[in-house]
N, C-alpha and C positions, 0 to 999 in steps of 0.2 A: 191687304194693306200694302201701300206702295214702299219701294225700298228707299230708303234714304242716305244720300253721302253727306259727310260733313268730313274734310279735313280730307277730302280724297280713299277715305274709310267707307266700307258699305255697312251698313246697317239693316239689318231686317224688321224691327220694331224695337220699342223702348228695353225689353228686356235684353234682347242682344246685344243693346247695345252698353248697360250697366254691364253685364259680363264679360264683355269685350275693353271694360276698364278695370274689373275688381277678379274676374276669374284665373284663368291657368292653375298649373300647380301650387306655383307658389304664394300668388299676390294675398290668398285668403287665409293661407298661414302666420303670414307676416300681420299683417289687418288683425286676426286673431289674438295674437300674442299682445299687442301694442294696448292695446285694452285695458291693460291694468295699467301701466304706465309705461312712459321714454324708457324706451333700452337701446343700448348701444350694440355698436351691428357686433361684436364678437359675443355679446348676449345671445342678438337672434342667430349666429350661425352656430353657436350649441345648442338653443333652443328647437331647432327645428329639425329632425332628423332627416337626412339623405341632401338636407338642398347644398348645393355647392355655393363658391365663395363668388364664382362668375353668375351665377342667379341669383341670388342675392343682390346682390350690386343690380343688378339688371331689375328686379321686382321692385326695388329701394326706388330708385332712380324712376320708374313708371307711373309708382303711388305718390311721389313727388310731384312729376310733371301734370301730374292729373288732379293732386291736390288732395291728396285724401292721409298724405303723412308729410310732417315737414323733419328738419335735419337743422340741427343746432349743433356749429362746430366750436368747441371752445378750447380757446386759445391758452395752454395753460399747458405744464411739462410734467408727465406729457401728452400732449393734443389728443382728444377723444371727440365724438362727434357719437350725439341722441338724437334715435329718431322716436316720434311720437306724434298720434294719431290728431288730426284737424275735425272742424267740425262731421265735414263731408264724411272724414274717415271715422269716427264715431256711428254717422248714421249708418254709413257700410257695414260698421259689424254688428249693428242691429239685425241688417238683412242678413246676416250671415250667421246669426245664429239660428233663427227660424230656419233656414235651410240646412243645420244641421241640426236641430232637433227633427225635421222633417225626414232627413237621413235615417236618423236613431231610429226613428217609428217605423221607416221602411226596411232596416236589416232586423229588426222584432218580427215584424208580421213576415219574413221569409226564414223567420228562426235562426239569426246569426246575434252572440251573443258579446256584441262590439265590444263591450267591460273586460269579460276574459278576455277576449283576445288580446285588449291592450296589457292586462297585467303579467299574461305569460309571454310578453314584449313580441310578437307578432304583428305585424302589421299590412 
């Protein structure tokens, strides 16, 4: 399969190139969480354990430009600003759960028992 640029970006095939908009650390946490409903970024930066305030802003800002979370600032005292997931970013965490339940089934079958480990807060 030939490599493809767009945007001065390389691409190695379709799937790289979804992950190259929805992956890293963070963007799949955030995409995660948004699921239930708009939360606002001092929601997600409790929500999310270890990510910082400069990643944050940085992963916000990306699933914006890419279109998979929009940002409603409302003007009111005082000022808060929701973000919440678009269509794109709905079908994202479709795909994103299937690759975590796909996860789940593969720390099973290597005998890691991902539940403890979350509730003795290990991670």
């Amino acid at each position: 399969m030939p490599d493809v640029i767009i945007k001065k970006e390389r691409f190695y095939n379709p799937a790289d190139y979804v992950l190259k908009k929805i992956g890293g650390t963070w963007k799949i946490p955030v995409l995660y969480r948004l699921q239930k409903g708009a939360k606002r970024y001092s929601e997600l930066l409790k929500d999310i354990p270890h990510i910082s305030q400069k990643m944050l802003t940085a992963a916000l800002k990306d699933l914006e430009k890419n279109g998979f979370v929009t940002k409603q600032i409302f003007q009111e005292v005082p000022p808060h600003t929701e973000y919440s997931l678009t269509v794109r970013g709905k079908a994202a965490v479709q795909v994103i759960k299937v690759i975590r339940n796909f996860g789940l089934q593969l720390m099973k079958e290597e005998g890691i028992d991902y539940e403890s480990l979350m509730m003795n807060g290990r991670k």
